[in-house]
Structures are given as structure tokens and as C-alpha cells.
C-alpha positions in Angstrom: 0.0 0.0 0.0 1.8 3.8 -0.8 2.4 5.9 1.8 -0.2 8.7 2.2 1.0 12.1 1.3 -0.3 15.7 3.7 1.8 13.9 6.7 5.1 13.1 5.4 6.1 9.9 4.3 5.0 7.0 6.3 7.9 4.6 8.7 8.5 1.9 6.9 6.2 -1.0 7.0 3.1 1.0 9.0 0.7 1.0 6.1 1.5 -2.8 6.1 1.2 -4.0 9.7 -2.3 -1.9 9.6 -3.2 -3.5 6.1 -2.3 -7.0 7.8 -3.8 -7.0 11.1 -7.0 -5.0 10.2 -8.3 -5.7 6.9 -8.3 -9.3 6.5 -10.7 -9.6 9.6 -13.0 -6.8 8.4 -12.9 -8.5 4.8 -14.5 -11.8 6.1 -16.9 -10.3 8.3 -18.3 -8.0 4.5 -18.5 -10.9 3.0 -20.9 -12.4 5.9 -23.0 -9.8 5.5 -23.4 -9.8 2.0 -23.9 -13.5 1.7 -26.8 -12.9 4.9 -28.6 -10.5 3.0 -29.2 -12.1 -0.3 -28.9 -16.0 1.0 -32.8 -16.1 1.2 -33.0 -15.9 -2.7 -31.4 -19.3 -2.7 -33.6 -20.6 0.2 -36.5 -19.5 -1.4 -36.0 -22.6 -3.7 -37.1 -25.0 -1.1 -38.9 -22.7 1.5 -41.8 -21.2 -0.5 -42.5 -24.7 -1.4 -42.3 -25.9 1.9 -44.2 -23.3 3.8 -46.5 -22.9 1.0 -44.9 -19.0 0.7 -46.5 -17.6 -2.9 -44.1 -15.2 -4.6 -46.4 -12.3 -2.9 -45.4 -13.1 0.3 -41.5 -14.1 -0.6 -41.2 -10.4 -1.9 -42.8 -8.5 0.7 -40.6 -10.3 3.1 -37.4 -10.0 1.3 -38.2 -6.3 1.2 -39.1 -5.9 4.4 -35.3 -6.4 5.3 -34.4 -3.0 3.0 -37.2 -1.2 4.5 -36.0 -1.7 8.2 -32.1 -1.1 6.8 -32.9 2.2 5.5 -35.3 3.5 8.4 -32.0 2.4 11.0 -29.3 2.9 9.1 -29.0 6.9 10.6 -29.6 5.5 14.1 -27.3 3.1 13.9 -24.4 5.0 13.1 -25.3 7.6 15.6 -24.8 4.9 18.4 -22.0 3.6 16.7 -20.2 7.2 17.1 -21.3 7.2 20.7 -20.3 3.7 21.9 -17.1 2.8 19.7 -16.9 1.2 16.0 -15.5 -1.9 17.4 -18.1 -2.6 19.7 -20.7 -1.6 17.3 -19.6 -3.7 14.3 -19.4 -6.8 17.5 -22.9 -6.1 18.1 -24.3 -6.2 14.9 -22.8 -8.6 13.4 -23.5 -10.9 16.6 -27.1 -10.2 16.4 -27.7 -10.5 12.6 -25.9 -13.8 12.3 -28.4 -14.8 15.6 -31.4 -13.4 13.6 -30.0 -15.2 10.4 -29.7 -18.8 11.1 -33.3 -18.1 13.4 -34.7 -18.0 9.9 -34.7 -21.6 10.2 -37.8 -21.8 12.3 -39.8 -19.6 10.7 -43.2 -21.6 9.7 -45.6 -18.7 8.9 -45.7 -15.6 6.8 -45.9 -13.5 9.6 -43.1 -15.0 11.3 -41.2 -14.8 8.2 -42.1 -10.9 7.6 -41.1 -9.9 11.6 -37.4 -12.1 11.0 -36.5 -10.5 7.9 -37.3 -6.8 8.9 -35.6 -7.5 12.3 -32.4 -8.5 10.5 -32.4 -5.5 8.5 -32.5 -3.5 11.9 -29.8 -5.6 12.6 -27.5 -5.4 10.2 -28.4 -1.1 9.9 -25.3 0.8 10.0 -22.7 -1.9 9.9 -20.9 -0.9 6.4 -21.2 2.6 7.6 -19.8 1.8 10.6 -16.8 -0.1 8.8 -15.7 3.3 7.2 -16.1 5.0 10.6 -13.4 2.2 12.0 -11.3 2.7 8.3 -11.3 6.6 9.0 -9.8 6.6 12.4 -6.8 4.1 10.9 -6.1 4.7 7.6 -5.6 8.3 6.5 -7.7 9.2 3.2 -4.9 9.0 0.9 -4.8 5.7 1.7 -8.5 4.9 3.1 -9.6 4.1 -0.8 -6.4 1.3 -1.0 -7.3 0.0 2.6 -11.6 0.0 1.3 -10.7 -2.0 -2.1 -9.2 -5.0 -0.2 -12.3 -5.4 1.8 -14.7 -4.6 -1.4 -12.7 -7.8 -3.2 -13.7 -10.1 -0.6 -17.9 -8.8 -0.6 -17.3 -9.9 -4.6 -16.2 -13.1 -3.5 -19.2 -13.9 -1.4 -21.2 -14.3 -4.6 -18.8 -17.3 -5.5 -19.1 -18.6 -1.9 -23.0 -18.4 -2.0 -23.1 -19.8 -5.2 -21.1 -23.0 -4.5 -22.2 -23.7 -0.7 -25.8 -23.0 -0.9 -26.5 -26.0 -3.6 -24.9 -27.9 -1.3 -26.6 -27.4 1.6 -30.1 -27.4 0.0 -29.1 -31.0 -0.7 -28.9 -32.0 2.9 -32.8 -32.0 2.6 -33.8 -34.3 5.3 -30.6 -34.5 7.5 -31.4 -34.7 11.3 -35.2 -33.8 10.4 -34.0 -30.6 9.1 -35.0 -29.3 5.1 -32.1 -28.2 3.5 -32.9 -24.3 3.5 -32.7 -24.6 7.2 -29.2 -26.3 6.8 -28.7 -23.2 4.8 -29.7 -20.3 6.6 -28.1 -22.4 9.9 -24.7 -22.8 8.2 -24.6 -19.5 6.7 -25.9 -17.4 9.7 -24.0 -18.9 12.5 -20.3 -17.5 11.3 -21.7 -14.1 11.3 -22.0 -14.2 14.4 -18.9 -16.0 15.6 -16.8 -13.7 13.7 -19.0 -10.9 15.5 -16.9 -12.3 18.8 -13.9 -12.0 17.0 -13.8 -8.8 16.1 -14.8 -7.7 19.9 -11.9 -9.5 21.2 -9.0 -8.7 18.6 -10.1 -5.9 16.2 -7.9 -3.1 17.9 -9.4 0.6 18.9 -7.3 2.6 17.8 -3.9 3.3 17.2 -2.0 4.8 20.0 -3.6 1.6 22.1 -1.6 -1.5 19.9 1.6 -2.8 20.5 2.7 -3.7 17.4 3.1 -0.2 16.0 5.8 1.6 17.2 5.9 5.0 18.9 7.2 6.9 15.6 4.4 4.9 13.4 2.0 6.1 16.0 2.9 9.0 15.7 2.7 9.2 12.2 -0.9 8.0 11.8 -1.9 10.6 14.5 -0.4 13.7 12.8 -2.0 12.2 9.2 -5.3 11.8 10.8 -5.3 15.0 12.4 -4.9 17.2 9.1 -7.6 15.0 7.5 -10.2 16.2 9.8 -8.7 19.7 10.0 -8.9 19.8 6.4 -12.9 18.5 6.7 -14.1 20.4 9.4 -15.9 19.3 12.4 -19.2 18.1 11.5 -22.4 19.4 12.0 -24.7 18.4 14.9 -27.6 16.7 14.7 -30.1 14.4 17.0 -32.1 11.5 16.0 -34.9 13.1 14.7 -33.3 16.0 12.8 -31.6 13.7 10.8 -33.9 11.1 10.1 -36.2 14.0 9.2 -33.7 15.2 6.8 -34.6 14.6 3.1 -31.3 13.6 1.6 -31.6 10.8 4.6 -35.2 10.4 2.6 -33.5 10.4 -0.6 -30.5 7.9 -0.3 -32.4 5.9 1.6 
């Protein structure tokens, strides 16, 4: 990764030691999240048959997830500004991957509209909140380098999804379960795992790690600092003023 520019060249090898403890964690848990939110198209070749779901009721829940993903996407990363990225990221990702393989035992519409609109709630704020983490390690020269790695490995999940879901549709009938329960199961439960990982070894921040040392420390520091002297401070807002807001409205 080159050396960001605005702060002086960067000590050797800090760009790297970031690049190598950070990214490769974050990477896995993107391509979790990406393989929870669209996994129910490949379920929905055995569950609508099976629950007796028409396409009606497949769509509205499938959307359902979007809907509660835009309406706490805002909230989300307000709490995740409050309470710490790391911590944030833990707690989605913990949750959603929960909520995920709980698909499993849905049986009725309802139950399948209330499960895919709580993982959307869920899962709110967690790419977001990835660039919040990104932006208090990597400065922004670099930030769009660091970002790329992890966008490589949400491509990938498509491959994953696409060779393990066949699969486990066809353990249909395996310990009394259909296969897209082995599905959702298999493919939720890591989310969550890796949630635990990332609360116990994703670092804070930089001045807290031991494997930088106090010049590459420093270094990060100063580039950080004229990054957000260059941006401003940000503006101010509460809950409602910026849900209320109508690019929120807009984007979302």
C-alpha cells in the first residue's frame, strides 16, 4: 500500500502492519453480511414450497429487510459514534448472524415478515460503521487502498453463496431438518462467531496497539489530524433531525 501524502512519508512497514492485522478480519466479516442479505433468494428454492410461501409473500418479506435497513441505518451510526466502531460492528454482526440462522424456524408468513425486517435492523449501520473504523486508521490517501481489499472479498461472497448453498439445500432431510434450514443455519451462525472476533481482537485505535511503534504512531496521529482539519468538524444533529432530513429520505 503507498504511503499517504499531507503527513510526510510514512515509517516503513506502517501502512502494512495496519493492512495486515485490520483488513483481512474486516474483509470476512463484508462478505458475511453480504452472503446474509441475499442468501434467502437461494432458500426461497425449497422454502416457499415448503411453507406454501406464494411469490407475494417471498417479496414483501425479502423487502421488508431493505425497508428496516434504511429506516435504522441513521440510528445506527449515531450509536456507533457514541459507543465505539468496534463494539458496534461486535454487536451487529453478533445479532444479525443470531437473527440469520433463526430463519430456520420460521413456519408462517408473519413470522417470516417480523425475522426479515428485524435482520435488516440488525445489520443497519454496519458498512457505515466499517468506514467510521477505516477513518480513524487509515488516513484518506490511503482509506480508498485499505476499502478495495475489503470490497474484493464482498465480490467473492457471490462465488461462496453460489457454490455452498447447492450444497446445503441438498442436505434436505438431514437430522429432520429441510435443507434451506441447513442453509440459513450454516450461513448465519459465522456471522456471528466472527462478531466475537472482532470484539476481542479488532484493535481501537492506534495509540492503544503494540505492534506499532511510537514513531508509526505518531505518524498516523499527525495524518489523521490534518484530515479532519482539512474536513471540518461536523455538524450536529439528533435522531430526529436527521432522520427527518430529506437527503436521509433520498438515499435511503
Amino acid at each position: 500500500m503507498a504511503n499517504a501524502s499531507g503527513a510526510g512519508a510514512a515509517p516503513p512497514g506502517t501502512l502494512s502492519s495496519m493492512a495486515w492485522r485490520i483488513l483481512p478480519l474486516l474483509g470476512v466479516a463484508y462478505l458475511f453480511a453480504y452472503m446474509d442479505r441475499v442468501n434467502v433468494s437461494f432458500a426461497a428454492l425449497q422454502m416457499n414450497a415448503d411453507l406454501g410461501f406464494s411469490a407475494t409473500v417471498y417479496g414483501l418479506g425479502s423487502g421488508l429487510f431493505f425497508l428496516a435497513y434504511a429506516l435504522f441505518e441513521v440510528p445506527s451510526n449515531m450509536i456507533c459514534a457514541k459507543v465505539g466502531a468496534r463494539r458496534w460492528i461486535a454487536r451487529i454482526m453478533i445479532t444479525w448472524g443470531l437473527l440469520a440462522a433463526g430463519t430456520m424456524f420460521v413456519q408462517t408468513a408473519w413470522q417470516f415478515y417480523l425475522i426479515r425486517f428485524l435482520l435488516g435492523a440488525a445489520e443497519a449501520g454496519f458498512f457505515p460503521g466499517l468506514i467510521w473504523y477505516m477513518a480513524h486508521w487509515f488516513p484518506k490517501a490511503v482509506r480508498g487502498r485499505a476499502l478495495s481489499a475489503i470490497y474484493v472479498l464482498g465480490a467473492l461472497s457471490g462465488v461462496v453463496i453460489g457454490q455452498l448453498s447447492p450444497w446445503l439445500l441438498g442436505l434436505d432431510g438431514r437430522q429432520g431438518f429441510e435443507g434451506w434450514q441447513w442453509l440459513f443455519l450454516v450461513e448465519g451462525l459465522p456471522a456471528a462467531l466472527i462478531g466475537l472476533l472482532v470484539l476481542v481482537f479488532l484493535p481501537d485505535e492506534p495509540e492503544r496497539v503494540h505492534w506499532l511503534s511510537p514513531e508509526q504512531k505518531t505518524w498516523v496521529e499527525d495524518a489523521l489530524a490534518k484530515d479532519a482539519e482539512a474536513h471540518g468538524p461536523p455538524d450536529a444533529h439528533g435522531v430526529i433531525a436527521a432522520q427527518a432530513h430529506p437527503q436521509v429520505w433520498r438515499l435511503g
